[in-house]
C-alpha positions as CSV (number, residue, x, y, z in Angstrom):
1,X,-15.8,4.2,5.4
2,X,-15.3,0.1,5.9
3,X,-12.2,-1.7,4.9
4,X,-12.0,-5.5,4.0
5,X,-8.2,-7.1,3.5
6,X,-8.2,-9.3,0.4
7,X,-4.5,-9.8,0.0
8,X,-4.9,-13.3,0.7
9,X,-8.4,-14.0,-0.6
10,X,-9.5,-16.5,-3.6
11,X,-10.8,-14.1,-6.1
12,X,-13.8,-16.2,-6.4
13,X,-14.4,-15.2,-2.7
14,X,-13.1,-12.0,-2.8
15,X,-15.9,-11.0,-5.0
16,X,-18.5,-12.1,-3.2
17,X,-17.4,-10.7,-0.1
18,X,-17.7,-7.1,-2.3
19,X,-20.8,-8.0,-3.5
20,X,-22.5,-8.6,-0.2
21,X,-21.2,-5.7,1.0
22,X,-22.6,-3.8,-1.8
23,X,-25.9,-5.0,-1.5
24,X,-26.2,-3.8,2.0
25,X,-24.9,-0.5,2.3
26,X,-24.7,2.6,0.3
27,X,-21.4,4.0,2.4
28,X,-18.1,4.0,1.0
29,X,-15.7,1.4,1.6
30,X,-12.1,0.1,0.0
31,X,-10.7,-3.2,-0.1
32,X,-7.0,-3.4,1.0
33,X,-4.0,-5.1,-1.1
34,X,-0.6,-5.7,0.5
35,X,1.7,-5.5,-2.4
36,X,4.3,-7.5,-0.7
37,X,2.2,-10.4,-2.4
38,X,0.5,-10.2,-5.8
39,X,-2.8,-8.5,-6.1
40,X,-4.4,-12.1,-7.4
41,X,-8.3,-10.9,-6.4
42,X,-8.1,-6.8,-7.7
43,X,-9.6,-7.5,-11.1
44,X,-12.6,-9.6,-9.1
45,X,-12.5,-6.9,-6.6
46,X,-13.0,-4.3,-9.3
47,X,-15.4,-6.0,-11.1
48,X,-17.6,-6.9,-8.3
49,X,-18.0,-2.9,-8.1
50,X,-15.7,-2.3,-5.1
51,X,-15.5,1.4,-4.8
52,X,-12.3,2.3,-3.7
53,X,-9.2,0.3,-3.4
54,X,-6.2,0.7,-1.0
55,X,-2.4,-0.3,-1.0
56,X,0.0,-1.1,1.2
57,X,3.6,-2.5,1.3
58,X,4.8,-2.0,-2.5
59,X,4.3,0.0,-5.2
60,X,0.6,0.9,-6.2
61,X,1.7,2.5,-9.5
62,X,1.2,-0.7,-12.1
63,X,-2.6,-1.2,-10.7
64,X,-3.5,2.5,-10.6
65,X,-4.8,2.2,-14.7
66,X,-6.6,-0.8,-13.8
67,X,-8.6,1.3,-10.5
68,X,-9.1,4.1,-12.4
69,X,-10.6,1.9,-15.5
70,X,-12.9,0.4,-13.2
71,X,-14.4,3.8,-12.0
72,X,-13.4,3.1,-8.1
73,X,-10.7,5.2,-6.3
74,X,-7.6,4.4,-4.3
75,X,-5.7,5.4,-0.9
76,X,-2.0,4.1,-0.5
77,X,-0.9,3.9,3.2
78,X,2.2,5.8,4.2
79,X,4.6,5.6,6.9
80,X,6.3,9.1,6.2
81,X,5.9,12.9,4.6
82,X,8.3,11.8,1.3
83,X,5.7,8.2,0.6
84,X,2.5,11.1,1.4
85,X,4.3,13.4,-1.0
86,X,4.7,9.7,-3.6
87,X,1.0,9.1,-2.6
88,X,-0.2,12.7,-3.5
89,X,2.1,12.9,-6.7
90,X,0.6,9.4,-8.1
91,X,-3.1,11.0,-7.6
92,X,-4.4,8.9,-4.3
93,X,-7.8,10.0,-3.4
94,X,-7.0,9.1,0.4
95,X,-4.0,8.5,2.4
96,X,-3.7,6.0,5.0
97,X,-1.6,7.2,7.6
98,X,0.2,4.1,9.8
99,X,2.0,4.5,13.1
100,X,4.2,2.2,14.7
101,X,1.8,1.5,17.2
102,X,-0.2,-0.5,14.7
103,X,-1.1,-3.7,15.1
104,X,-0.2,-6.9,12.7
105,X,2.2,-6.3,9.9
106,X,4.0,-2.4,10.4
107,X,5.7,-0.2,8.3
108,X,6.4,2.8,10.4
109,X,9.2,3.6,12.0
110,X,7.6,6.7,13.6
111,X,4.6,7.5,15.7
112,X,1.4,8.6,14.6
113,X,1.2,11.2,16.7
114,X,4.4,12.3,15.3
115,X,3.7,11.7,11.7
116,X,0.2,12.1,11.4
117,X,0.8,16.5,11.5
118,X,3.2,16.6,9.2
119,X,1.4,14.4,6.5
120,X,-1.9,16.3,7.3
121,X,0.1,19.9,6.3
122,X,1.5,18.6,3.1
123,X,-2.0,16.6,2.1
124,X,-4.3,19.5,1.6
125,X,-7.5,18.7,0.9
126,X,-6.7,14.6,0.2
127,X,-8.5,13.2,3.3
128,X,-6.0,11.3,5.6
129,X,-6.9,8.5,7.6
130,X,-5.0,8.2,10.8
131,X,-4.0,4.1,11.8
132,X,-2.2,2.5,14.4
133,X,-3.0,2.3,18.1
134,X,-6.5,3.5,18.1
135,X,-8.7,1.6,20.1
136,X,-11.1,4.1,21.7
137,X,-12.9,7.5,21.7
138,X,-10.9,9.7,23.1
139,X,-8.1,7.9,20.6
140,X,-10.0,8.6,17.6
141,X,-10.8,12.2,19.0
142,X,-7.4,12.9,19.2
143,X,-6.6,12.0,15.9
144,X,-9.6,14.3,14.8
145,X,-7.9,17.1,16.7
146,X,-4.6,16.9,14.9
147,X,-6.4,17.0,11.5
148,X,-7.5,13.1,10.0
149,X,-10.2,13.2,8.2
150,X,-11.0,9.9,9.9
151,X,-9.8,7.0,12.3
152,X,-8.6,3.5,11.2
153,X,-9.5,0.9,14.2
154,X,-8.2,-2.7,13.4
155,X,-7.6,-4.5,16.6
156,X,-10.4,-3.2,18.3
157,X,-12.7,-4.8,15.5
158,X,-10.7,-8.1,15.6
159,X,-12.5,-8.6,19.5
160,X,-16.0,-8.6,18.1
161,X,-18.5,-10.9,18.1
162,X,-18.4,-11.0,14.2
163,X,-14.6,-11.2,13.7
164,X,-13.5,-14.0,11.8
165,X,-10.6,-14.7,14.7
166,X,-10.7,-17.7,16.9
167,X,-12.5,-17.3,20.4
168,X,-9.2,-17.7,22.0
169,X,-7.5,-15.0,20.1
170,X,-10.3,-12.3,21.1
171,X,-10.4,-13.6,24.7
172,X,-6.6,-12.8,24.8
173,X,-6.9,-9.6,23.3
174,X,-9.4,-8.7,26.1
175,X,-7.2,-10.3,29.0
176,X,-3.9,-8.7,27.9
177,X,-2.4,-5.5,27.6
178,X,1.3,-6.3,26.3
179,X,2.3,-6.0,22.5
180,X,5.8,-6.6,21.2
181,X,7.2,-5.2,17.7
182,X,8.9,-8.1,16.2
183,X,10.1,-10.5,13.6
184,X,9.4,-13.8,15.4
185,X,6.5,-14.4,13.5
186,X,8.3,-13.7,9.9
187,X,7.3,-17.5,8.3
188,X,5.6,-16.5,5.4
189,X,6.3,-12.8,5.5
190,X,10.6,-12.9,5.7
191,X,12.2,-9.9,7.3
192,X,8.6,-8.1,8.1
193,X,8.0,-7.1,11.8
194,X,4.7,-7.5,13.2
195,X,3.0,-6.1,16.2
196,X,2.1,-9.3,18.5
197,X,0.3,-10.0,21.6
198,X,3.6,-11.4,23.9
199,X,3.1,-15.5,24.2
200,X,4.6,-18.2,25.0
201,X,6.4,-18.7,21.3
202,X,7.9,-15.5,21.9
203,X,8.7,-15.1,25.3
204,X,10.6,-18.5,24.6
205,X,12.3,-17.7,21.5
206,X,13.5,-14.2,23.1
207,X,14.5,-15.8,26.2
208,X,17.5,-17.8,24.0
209,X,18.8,-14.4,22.2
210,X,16.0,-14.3,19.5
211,X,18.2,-16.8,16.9
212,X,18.0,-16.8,13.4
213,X,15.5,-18.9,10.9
214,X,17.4,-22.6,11.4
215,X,18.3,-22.0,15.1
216,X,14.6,-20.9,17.1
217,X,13.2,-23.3,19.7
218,X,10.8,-25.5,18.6
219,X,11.4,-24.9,14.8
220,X,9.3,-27.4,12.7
221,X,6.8,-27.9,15.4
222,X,3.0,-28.0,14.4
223,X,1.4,-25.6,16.8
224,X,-2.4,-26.5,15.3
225,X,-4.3,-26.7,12.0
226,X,-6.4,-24.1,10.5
227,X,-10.5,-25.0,10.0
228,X,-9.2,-26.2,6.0
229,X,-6.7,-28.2,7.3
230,X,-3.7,-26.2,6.9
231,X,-1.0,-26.8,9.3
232,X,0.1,-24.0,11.0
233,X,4.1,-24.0,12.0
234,X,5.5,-22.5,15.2
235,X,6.6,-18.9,13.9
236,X,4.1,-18.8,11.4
237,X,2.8,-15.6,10.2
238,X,-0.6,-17.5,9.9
239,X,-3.2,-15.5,13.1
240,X,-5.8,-18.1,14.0
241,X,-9.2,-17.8,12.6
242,X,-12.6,-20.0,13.8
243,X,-12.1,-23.5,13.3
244,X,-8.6,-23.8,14.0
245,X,-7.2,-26.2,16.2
246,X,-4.3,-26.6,18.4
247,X,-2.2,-24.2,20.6
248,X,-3.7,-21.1,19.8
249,X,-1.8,-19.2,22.6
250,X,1.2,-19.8,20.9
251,X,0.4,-18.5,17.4
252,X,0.9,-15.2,16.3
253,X,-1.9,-12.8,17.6
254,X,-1.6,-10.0,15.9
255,X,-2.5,-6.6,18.3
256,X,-1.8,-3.3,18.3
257,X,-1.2,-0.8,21.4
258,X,-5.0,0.0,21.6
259,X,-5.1,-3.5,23.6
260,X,-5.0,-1.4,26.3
261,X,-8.6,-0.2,25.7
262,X,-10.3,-3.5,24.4
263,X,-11.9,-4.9,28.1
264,X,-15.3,-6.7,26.4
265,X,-16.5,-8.1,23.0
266,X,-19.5,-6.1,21.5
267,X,-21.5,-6.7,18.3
268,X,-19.4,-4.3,16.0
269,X,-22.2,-2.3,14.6
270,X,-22.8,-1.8,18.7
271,X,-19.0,-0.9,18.9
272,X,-19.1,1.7,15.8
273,X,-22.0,3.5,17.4
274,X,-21.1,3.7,20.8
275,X,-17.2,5.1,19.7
276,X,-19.4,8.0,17.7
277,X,-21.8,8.8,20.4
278,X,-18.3,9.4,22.6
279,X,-16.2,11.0,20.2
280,X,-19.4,13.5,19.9
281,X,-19.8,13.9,23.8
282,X,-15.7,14.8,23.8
283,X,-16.2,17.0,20.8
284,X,-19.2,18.6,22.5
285,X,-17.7,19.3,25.7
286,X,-14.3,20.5,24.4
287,X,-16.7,23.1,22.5
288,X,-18.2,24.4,25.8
């Protein structure tokens, strides 16, 4: 199943983005909404024919009528047994299971390896999707093992040749190994940790005590401009895309703990079937 985050996304766009998909593959695949921020593009989404939607960071239950109106299905990503249980109760057709190892915005306080059991027992037969700090084969094996259904790769699929991030960003994710679990980057997200590549912005603004909003070095600073034109303030939560200008280093570049296995940028339709024919060799030789 494919995944596309439209939190953010003009509705106009957001729809055609569904609709290309849709034209080109018969698989399944959901389009994500962060319900920290209002779902602006679901109806688009929905009527564009996106088959399943998923939610993350607030309460699904006002848009579930709306989903289940359109004919698609939804998952709600869960970061312990009692929001499973919530998911389950609320009728989610998938769950989403996030560890702490996760790259970009993070819920969980736990990690998947220790959550990811527990929600599979109390699931049944609701497939669960295991996230956070899967970069590789023997990673999504692993996950297979202790009973997903499937394997949520986000990171990984940011250092492709087709990713939407800036050059720099993937080159960084493929010449570092270090993440950090923090709120420096909260402009535009208050409060919310994110899992970061370690940079100059943060080594900096950790090296001072980690201040407050009103007190970090540099504050107010324009680190570069996004390809529109948008400035982009030191401590913003804003990761750089293609066309951005500026000190990329010092942006927030989001990454997850399956850094670590990200050493080259492949085509991802390369990367998806080389991580199958893998897990299948593991799977294969664990059976013999």
């Amino acid at each position: 199943m494919g995944a596309m985050g439209l939190t953010w996304t003009e509705p106009e766009t957001a729809g055609e983005w569904v609709r290309y998909v849709r034209e080109r593959t018969q698989g399944p695949f959901f389009s994500n909404f962060a319900l920290h921020f209002p779902p602006d593009a679901l109806t688009a989404v929905l009527e564009a024919g996106c088959p399943y939607i998923s939610f993350s960071w607030g309460d699904p239950l006002p848009h579930i009528q709306a989903v289940r109106d359109a004919g698609a299905g939804f998952g709600v990503q869960v970061v312990s047994v009692s929001g499973a249980q919530r998911a389950l109760k609320i009728g989610a057709d998938f769950i989403i299971c996030q560890g702490i190892e996760a790259g970009g915005h993070v819920q969980s306080t736990s990690s998947l390896h220790e959550l990811l059991p527990r929600v599979v027992e109390i699931a049944g037969d609701t497939p669960v999707i295991a996230a956070g700090g899967i970069g590789d084969a023997k990673a999504i094996h692993n996950v297979l093992e202790l009973g997903a259904t499937g394997a949520m790769l986000g990171t990984r699929f940011v250092a492709t040749q087709e990713s939407r991030a800036h050059d720099q960003y993937k080159q960084l994710l493929v010449d570092k190994s270090e993440t950090a679990l923090t709120v420096c980057f909260e402009d535009g997200w208050p409060y919310s940790a994110s899992r970061v590549i370690r940079n100059s912005t943060l080594e900096e603004w950790e090296s001072v005590g980690s201040p407050a909003i009103g007190e970090r070095p540099h504050e107010g600073e324009i680190t570069g401009t996004t390809a529109s034109g948008y400035e982009i303030p030191r401590y913003s939560m804003v990761a750089p895309q293609q066309g951005a200008t500026g000190n990329i280093e010092a942006m927030c570049l989001y990454a997850g703990t399956s850094i670590k296995a990200i050493h080259d940028l492949p085509k991802a339709g390369d990367l998806v079937g080389s991580l199958w024919r893998e897990v299948e060799m593991l799977r294969s030789t664990q059976a013999h």
